[in-house]
LUMDO-845409 format. One record per residue: x, y, z of N, C-alpha, C, O in turn; residue number from 0; residue in three letters. Coordinates in steps of 0.2 Angstrom, whole numbers. Each point is the difference from the previous one (the first is absolute). Layout:
BEGIN
((X,Y,Z),(X,Y,Z),(X,Y,Z),(X,Y,Z),NUM,"ala")
...
This chain:
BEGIN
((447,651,283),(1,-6,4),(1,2,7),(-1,-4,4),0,"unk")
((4,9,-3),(3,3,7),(-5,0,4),(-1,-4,4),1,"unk")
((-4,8,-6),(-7,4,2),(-4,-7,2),(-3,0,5),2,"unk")
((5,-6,-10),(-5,-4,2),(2,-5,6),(-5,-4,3),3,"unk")
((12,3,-2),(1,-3,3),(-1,5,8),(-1,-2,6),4,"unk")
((1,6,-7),(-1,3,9),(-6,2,-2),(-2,6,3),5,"unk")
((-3,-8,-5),(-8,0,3),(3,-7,1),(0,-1,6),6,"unk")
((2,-3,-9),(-4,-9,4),(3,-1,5),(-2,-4,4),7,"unk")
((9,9,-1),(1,1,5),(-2,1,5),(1,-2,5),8,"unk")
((-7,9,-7),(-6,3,6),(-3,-6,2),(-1,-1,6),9,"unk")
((-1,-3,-13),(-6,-5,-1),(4,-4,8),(-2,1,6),10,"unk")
((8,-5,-8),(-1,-5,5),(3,3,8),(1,-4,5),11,"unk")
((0,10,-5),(1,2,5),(-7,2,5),(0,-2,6),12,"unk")
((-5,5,-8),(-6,3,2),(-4,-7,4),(-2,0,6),13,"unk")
((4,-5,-11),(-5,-5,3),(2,-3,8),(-4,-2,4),14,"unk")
((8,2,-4),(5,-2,5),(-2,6,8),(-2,-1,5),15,"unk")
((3,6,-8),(-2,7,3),(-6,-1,4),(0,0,6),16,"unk")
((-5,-1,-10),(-9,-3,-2),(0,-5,5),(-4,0,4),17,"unk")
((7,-3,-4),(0,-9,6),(2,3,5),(-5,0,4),18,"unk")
((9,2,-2),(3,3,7),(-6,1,4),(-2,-3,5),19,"unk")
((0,10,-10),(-6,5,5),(-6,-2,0),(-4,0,5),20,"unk")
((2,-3,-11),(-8,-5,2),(2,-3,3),(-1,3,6),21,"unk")
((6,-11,-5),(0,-1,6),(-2,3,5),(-6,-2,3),22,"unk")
((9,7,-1),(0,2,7),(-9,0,2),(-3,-2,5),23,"unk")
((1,8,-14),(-8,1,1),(-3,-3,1),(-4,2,5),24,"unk")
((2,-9,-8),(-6,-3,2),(1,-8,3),(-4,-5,0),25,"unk")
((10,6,2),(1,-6,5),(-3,2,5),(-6,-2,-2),26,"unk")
((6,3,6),(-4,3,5),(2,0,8),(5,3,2),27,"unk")
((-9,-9,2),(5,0,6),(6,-4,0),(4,-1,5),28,"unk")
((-3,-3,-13),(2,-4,2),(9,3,-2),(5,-2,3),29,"unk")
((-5,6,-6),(5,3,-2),(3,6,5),(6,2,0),30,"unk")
((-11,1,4),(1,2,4),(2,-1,7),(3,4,3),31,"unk")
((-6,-11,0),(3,-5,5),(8,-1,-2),(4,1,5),32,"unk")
((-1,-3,-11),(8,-1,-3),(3,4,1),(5,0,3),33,"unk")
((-7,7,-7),(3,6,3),(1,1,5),(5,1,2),34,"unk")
((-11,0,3),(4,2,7),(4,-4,2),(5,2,2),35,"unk")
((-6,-10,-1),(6,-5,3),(6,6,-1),(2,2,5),36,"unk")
((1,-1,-11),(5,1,-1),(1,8,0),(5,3,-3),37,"unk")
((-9,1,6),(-2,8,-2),(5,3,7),(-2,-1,6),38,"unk")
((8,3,-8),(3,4,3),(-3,7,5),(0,2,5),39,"unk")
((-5,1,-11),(-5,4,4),(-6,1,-2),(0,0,-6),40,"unk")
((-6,0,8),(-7,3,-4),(-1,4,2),(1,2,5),41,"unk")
((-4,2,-10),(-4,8,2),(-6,0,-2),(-1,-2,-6),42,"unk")
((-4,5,11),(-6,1,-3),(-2,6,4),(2,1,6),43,"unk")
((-9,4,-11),(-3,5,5),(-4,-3,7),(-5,-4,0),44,"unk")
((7,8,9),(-2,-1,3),(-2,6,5),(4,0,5),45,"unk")
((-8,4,-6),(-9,-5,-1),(0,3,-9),(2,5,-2),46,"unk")
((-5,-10,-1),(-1,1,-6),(-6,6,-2),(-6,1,3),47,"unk")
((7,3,-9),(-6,2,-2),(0,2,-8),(5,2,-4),48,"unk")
((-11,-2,2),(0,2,-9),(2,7,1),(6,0,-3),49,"unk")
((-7,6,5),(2,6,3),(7,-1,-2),(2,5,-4),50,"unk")
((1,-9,6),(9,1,0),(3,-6,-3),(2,-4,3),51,"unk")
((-3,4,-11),(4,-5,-3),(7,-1,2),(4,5,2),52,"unk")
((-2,-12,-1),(6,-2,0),(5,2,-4),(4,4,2),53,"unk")
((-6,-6,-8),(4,1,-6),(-3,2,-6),(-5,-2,-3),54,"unk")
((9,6,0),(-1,4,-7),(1,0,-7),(6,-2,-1),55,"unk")
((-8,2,-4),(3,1,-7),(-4,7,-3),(-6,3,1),56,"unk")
((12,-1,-5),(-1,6,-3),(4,6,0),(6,-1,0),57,"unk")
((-9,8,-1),(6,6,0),(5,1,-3),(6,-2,1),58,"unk")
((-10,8,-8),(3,2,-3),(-1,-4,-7),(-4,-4,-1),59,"unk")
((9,6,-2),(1,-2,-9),(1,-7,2),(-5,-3,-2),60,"unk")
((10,-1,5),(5,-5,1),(-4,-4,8),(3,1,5),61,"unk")
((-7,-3,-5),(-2,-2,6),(4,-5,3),(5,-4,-2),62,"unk")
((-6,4,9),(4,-5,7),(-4,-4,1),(-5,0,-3),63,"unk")
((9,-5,9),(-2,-3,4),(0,1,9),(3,-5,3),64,"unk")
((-5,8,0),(2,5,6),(-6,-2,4),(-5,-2,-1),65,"unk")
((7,6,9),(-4,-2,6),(-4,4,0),(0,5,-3),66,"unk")
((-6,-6,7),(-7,7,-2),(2,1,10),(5,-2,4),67,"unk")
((-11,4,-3),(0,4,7),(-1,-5,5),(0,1,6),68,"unk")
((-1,-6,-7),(-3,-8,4),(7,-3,1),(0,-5,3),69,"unk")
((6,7,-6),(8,-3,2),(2,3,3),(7,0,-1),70,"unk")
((-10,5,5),(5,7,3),(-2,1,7),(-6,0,0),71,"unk")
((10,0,5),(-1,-2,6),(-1,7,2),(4,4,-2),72,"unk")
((-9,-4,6),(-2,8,4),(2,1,8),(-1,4,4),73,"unk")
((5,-9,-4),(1,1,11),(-3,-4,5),(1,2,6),74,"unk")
((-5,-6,-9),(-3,-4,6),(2,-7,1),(-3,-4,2),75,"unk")
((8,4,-5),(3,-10,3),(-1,0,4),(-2,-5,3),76,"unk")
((3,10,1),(1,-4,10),(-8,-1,3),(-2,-3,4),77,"unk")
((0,7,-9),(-11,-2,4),(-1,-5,1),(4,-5,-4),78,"unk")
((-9,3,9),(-4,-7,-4),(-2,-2,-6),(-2,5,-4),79,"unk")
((2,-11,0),(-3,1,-3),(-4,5,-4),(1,5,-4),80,"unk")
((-8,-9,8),(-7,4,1),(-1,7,-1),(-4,4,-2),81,"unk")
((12,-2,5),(-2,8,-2),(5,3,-7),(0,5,-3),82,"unk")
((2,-9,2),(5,2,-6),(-5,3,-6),(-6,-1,-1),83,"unk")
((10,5,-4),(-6,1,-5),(5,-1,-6),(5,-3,1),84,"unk")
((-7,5,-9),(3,0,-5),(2,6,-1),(-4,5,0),85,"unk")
((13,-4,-3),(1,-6,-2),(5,-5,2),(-3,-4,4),86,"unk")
((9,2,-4),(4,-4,2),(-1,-7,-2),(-6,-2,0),87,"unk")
((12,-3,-1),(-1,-5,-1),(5,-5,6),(5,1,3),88,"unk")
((-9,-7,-3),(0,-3,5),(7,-5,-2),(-1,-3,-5),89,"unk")
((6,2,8),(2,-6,-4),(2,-6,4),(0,2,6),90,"unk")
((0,-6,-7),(4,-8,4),(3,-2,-4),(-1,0,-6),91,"unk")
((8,-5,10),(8,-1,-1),(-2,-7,4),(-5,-1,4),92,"unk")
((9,-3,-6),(0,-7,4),(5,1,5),(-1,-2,6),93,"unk")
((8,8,-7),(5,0,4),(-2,5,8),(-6,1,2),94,"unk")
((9,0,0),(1,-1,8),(4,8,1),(6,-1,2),95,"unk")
((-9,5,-3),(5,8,-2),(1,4,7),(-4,4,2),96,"unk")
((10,-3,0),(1,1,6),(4,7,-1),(6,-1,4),97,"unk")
((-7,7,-7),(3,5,-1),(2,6,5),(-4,4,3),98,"unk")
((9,-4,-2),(1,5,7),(-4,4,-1),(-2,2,-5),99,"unk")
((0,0,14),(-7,4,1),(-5,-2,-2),(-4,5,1),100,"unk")
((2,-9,-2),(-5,1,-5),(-2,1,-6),(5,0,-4),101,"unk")
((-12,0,2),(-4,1,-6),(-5,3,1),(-4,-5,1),102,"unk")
((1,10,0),(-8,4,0),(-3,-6,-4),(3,-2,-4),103,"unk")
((-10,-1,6),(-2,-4,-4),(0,-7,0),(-4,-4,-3),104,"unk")
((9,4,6),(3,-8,-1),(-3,-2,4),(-2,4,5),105,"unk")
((0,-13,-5),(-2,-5,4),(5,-4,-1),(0,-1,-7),106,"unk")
((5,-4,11),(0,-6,-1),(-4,-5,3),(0,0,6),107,"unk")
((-4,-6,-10),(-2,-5,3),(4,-7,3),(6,-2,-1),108,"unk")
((-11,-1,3),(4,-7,4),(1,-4,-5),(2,-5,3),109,"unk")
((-2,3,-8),(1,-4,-5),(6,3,-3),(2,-3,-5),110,"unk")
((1,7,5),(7,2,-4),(1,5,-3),(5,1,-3),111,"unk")
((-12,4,1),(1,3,-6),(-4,5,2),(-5,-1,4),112,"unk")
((7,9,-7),(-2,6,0),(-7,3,-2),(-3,-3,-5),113,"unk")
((1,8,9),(-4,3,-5),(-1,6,2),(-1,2,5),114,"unk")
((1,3,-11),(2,8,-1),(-8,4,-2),(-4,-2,-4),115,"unk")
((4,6,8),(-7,2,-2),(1,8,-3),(5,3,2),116,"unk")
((-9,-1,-7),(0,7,-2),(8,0,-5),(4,5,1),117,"unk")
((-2,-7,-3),(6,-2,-4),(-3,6,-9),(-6,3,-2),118,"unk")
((11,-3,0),(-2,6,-6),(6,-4,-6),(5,-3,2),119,"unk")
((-6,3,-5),(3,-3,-8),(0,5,-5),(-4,3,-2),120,"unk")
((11,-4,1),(2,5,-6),(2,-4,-6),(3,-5,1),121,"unk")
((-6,8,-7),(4,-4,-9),(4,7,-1),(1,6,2),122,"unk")
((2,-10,-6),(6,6,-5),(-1,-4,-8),(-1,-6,-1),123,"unk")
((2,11,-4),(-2,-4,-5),(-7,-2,-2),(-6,3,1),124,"unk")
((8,-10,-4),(-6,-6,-1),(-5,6,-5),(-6,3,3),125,"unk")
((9,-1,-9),(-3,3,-5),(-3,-2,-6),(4,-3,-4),126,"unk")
((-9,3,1),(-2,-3,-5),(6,-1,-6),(2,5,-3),127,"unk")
((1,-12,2),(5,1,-6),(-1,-4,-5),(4,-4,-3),128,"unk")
((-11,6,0),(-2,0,-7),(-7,-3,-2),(-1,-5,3),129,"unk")
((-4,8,-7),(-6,-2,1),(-4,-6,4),(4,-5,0),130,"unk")
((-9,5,2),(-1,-6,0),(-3,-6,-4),(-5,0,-5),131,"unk")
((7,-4,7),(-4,-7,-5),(-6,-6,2),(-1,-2,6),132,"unk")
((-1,0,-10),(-6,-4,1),(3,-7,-2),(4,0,-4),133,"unk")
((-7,-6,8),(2,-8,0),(-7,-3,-1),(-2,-2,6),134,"unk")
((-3,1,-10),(-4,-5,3),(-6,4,5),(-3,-3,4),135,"unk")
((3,10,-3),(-6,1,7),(6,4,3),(-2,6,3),136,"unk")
((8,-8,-2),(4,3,7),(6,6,-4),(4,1,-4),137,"unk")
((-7,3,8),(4,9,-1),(8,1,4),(1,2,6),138,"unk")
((2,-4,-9),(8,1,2),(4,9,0),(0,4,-5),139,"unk")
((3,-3,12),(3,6,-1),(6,-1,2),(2,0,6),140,"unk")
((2,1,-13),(8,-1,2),(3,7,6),(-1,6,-3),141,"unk")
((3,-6,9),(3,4,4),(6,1,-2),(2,-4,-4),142,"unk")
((3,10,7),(6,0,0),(3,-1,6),(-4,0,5),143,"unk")
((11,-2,-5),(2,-2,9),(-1,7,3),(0,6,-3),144,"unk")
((-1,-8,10),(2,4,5),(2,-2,10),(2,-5,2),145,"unk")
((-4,9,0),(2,-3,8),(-6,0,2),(-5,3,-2),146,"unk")
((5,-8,9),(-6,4,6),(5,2,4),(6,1,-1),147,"unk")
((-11,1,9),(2,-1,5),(-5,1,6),(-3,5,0),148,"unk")
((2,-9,7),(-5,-1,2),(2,4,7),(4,-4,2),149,"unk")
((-4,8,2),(0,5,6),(-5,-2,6),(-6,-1,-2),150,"unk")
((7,0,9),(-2,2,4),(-6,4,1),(0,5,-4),151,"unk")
((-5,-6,9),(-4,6,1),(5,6,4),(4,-2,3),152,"unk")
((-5,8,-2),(2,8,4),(-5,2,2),(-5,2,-3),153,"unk")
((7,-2,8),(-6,6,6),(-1,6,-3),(5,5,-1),154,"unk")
((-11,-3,-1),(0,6,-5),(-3,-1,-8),(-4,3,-3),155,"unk")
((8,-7,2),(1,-3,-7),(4,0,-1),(5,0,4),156,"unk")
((-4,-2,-13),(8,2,-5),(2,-7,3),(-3,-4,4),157,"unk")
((10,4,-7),(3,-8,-3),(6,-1,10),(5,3,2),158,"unk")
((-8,-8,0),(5,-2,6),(7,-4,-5),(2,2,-5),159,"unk")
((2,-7,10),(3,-2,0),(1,-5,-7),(-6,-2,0),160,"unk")
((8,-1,-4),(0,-3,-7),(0,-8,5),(4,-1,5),161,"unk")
((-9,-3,-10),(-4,-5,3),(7,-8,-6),(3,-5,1),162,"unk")
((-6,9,-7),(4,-5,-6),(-2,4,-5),(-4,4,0),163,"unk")
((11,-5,-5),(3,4,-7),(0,-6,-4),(-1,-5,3),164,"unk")
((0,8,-9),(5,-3,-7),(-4,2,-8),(-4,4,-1),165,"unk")
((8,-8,-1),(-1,3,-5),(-7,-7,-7),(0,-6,1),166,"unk")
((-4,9,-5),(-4,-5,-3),(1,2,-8),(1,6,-2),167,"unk")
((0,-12,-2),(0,-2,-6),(-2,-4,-6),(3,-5,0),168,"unk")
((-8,6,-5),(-1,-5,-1),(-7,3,2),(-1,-2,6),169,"unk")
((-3,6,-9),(-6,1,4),(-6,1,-6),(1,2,-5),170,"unk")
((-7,-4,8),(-6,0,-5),(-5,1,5),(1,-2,5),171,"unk")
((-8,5,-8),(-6,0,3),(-2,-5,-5),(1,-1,-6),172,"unk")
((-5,-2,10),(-4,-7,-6),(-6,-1,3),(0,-1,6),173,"unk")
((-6,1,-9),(-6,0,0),(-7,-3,-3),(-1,4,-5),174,"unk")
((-3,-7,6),(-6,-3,-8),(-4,7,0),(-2,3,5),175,"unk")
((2,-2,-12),(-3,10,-1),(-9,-4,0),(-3,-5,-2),176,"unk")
((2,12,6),(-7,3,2),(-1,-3,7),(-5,2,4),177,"unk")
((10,-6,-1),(-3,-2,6),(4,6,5),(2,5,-2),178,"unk")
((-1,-6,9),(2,2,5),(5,-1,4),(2,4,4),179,"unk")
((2,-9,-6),(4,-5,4),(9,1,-6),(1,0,-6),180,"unk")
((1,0,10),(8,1,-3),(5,0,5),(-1,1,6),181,"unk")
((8,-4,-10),(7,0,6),(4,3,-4),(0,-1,-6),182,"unk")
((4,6,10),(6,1,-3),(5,-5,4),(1,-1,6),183,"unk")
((4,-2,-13),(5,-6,2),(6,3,1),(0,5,-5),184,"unk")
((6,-4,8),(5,-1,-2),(6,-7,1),(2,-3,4),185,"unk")
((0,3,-9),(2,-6,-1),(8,-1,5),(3,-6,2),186,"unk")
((0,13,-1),(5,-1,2),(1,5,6),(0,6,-1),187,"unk")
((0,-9,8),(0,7,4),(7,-2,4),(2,-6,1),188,"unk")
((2,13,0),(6,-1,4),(0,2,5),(0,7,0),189,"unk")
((1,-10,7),(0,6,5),(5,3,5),(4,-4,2),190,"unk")
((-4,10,0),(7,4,0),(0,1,7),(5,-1,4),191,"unk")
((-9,2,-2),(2,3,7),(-10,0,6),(-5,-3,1),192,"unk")
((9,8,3),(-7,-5,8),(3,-4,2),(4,-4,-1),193,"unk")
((-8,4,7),(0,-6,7),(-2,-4,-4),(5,-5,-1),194,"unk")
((-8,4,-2),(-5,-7,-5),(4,-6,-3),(0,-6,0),195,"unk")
((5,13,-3),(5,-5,-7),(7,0,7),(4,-5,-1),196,"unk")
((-3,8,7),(6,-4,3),(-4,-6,3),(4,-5,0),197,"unk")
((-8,4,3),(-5,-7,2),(2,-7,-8),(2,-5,0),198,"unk")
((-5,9,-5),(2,-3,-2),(6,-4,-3),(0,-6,-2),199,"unk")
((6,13,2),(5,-2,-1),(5,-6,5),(4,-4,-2),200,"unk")
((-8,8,10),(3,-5,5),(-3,-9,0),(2,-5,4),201,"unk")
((-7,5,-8),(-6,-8,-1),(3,-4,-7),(-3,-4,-3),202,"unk")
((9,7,1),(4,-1,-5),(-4,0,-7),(3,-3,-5),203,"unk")
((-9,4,3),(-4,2,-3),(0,5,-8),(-1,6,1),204,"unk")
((1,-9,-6),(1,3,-5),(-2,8,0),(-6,2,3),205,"unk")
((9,3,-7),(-2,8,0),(-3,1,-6),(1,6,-1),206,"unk")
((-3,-8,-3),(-2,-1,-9),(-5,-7,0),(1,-6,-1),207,"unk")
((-9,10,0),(-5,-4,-2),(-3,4,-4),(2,3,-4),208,"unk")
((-9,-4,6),(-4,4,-4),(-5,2,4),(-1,-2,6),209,"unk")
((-4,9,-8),(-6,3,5),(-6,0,-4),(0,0,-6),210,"unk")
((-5,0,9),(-4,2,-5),(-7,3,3),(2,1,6),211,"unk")
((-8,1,-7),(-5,6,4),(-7,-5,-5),(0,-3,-5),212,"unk")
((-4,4,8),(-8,-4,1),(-3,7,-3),(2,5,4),213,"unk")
((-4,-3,-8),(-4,5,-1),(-9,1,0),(-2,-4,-4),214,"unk")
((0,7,7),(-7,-1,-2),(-4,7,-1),(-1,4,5),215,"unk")
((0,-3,-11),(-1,8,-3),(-7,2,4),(-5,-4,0),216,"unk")
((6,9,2),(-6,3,2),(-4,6,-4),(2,5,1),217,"unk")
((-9,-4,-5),(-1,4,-2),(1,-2,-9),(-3,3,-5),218,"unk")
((8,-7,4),(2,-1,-6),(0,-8,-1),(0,-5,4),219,"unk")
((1,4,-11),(4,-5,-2),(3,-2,-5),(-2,4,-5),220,"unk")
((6,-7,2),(7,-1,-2),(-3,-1,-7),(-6,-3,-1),221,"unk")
((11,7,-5),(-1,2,-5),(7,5,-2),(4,4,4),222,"unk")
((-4,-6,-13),(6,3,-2),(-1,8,-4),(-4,0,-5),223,"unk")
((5,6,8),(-2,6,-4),(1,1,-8),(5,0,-3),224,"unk")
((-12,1,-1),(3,1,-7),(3,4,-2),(2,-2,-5),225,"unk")
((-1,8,8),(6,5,0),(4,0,1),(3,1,-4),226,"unk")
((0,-2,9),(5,0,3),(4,-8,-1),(6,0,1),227,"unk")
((-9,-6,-1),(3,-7,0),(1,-3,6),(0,-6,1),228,"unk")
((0,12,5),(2,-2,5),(-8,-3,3),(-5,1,-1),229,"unk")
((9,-7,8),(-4,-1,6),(-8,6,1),(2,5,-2),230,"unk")
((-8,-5,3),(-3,5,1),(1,1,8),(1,-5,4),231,"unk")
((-1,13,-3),(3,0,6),(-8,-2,8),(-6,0,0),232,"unk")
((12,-3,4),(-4,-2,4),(2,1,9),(6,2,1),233,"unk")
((-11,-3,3),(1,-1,11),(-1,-4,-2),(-4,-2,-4),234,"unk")
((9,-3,11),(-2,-8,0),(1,0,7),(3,5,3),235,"unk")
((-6,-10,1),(2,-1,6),(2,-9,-1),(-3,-4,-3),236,"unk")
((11,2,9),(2,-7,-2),(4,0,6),(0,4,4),237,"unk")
((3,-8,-5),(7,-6,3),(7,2,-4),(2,-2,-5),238,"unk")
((3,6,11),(5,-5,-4),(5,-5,4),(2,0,6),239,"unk")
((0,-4,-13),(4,-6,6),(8,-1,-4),(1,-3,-5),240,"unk")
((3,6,8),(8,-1,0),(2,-7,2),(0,-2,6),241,"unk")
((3,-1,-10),(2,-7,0),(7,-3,1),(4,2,-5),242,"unk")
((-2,-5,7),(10,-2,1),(0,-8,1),(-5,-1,4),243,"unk")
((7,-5,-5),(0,-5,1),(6,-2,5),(2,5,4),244,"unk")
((0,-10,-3),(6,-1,5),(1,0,5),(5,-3,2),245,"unk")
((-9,7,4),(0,3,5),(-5,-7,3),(-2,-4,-4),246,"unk")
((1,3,12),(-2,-3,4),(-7,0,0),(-2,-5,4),247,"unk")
((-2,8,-7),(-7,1,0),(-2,-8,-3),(6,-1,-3),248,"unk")
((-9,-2,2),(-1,-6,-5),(-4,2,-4),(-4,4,1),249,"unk")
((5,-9,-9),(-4,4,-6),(-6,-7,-2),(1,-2,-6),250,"unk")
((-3,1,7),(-6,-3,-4),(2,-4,-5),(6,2,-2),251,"unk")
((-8,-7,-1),(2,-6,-7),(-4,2,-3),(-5,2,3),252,"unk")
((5,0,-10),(-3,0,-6),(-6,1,1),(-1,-6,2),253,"unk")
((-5,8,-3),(-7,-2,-2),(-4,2,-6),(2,1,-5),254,"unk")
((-6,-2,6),(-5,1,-6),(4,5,-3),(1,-2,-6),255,"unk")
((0,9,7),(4,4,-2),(5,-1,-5),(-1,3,-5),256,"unk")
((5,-7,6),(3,-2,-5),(-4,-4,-6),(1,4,-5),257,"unk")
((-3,-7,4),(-6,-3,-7),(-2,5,-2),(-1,0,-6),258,"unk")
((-2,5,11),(-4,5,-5),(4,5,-4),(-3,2,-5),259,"unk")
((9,1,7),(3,2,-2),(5,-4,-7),(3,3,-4),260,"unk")
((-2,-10,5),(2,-3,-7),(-7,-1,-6),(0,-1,-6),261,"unk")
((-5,2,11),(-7,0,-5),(1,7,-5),(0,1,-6),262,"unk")
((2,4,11),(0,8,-4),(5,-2,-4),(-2,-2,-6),263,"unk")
((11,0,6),(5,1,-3),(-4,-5,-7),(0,2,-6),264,"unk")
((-4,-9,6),(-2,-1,-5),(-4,4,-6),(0,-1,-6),265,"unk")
((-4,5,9),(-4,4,-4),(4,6,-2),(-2,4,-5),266,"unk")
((7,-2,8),(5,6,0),(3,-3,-8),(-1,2,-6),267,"unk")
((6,-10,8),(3,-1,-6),(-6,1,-8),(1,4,-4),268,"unk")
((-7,-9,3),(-3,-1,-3),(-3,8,-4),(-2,0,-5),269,"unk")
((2,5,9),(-2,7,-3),(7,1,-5),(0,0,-6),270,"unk")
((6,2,12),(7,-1,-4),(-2,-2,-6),(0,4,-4),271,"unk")
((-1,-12,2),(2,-1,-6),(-6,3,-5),(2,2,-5),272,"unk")
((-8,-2,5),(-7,2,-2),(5,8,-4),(0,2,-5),273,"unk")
((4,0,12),(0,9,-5),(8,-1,-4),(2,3,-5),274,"unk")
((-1,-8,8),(8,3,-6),(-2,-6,-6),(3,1,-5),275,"unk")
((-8,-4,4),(-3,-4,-6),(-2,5,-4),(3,1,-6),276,"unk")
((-8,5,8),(-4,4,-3),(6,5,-2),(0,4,-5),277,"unk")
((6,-3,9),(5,6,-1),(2,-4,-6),(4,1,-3),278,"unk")
């Protein structure tokens, strides 16, 4: 009876999970226009290339969640553009970051808000914590917690000044198998420290939302290994967008985003009960 009650646990737990990160997936711009209203930061490769995945799954017995060579900044924030190469990730902030001396890299614009070029992203953690599972088409991969933290470009390379910290929780890769497209969600991000989270802190603005990453596999696509159970490992190249509410930026009213997302949680509950019938 134990045994069975924490599977219907996984049961109603997973689907919930599954709503999150499709949301994010196959909403498309319009889920993406929402988040940024309220995106504390975005990150993406700039200049982008398949050559230098963003991000990674894989390595080892125990596979991660982790940055490939396209999140790691090589020294050229301060070029133009046009001369910049990969990798380094580009980020923008709505806030207004005025850090003594400077920042290699940095632009502020006339509308209020920052933008960091050749920036590098570090995870810690975010470990495969337990095989993964199938819903209906869509391949879930439970993470373990871990930290980021997002750095300045350096003359030279290697990690400049700390841009924004914290820690993520509550984490899955979610994806429909055989296709290409996947996000990893985290449901709960806390943020600790950076110019980023004191802008924040001074815009009275909550430090605990959620993050989540656009993935788009390169070379692969999404699928559960039968050996191993796990994610099959993958390069992706994507977006990611750190989220806080409260703060001065204005948030956008509900849209379609919302319905589609109570459309999932109905087909989430209606499996629920289909499997705990058959249990």
């Amino acid at each position: 009876m134990m045994r069975h009650n924490r599977i219907c646990n996984r049961i109603w737990v997973f689907p919930c999970a599954v709503i999150s990160a499709t949301a994010l997936l196959l909403s498309g711009n319009l889920l993406t226009q929402s988040a940024r209203a309220n995106s504390i930061a975005s990150v993406e490769p700039e200049p982008d290339s398949t050559a230098f995945p963003a991000f990674t799954f894989g390595g080892g017995p125990t596979p991660s969640f982790g940055v490939g060579p396209g999140s790691i900044g090589n020294g050229d924030g301060g070029l133009p553009v046009n001369l910049q190469t990969p990798g380094g990730l580009i980020l923008q902030t709505p806030f207004y970051i005025l850090p003594p001396n400077g920042i290699y890299g940095q632009q502020n614009n006339v509308d209020g808000s920052t933008t960091f070029y050749d920036t590098t992203l570090a995870f810690t953690g975010l470990v495969a914590s337990s095989p993964a599972l199938s819903f209906g088409g869509l391949d879930v991969q439970p993470l373990t917690n871990g930290t980021f933290a997002i750095f300045a470009s350096n003359v030279g390379g290697g990690d400049g000044p700390l841009l924004l910290s914290g820690t993520l929780t509550n984490n899955e890769i979610a994806g429909v198998d055989g296709s290409s497209s996947a996000a990893e969600f985290s449901t709960t991000v806390t943020y600790t420290g950076g110019p980023i989270y004191a802008a924040l802190i001074a815009d009275h603005g909550t430090t605990t939302d959620n993050a989540s990453f656009n993935l788009s596999l390169t070379g692969s696509s999404m699928g559960i290994n039968g050996g191993s159970g796990y994610l099959n490992a993958f390069n992706a190249d994507g977006q990611g967008l750190f989220n806080a509410t409260g703060y001065v930026i204005p948030t956008p009213e509900p849209s379609s985003v919302v319905l589609f997302a109570f459309g999932l949680l109905g087909m989430g509950v209606a499996a629920v009960r289909r499997r705990r019938r058959a249990a």
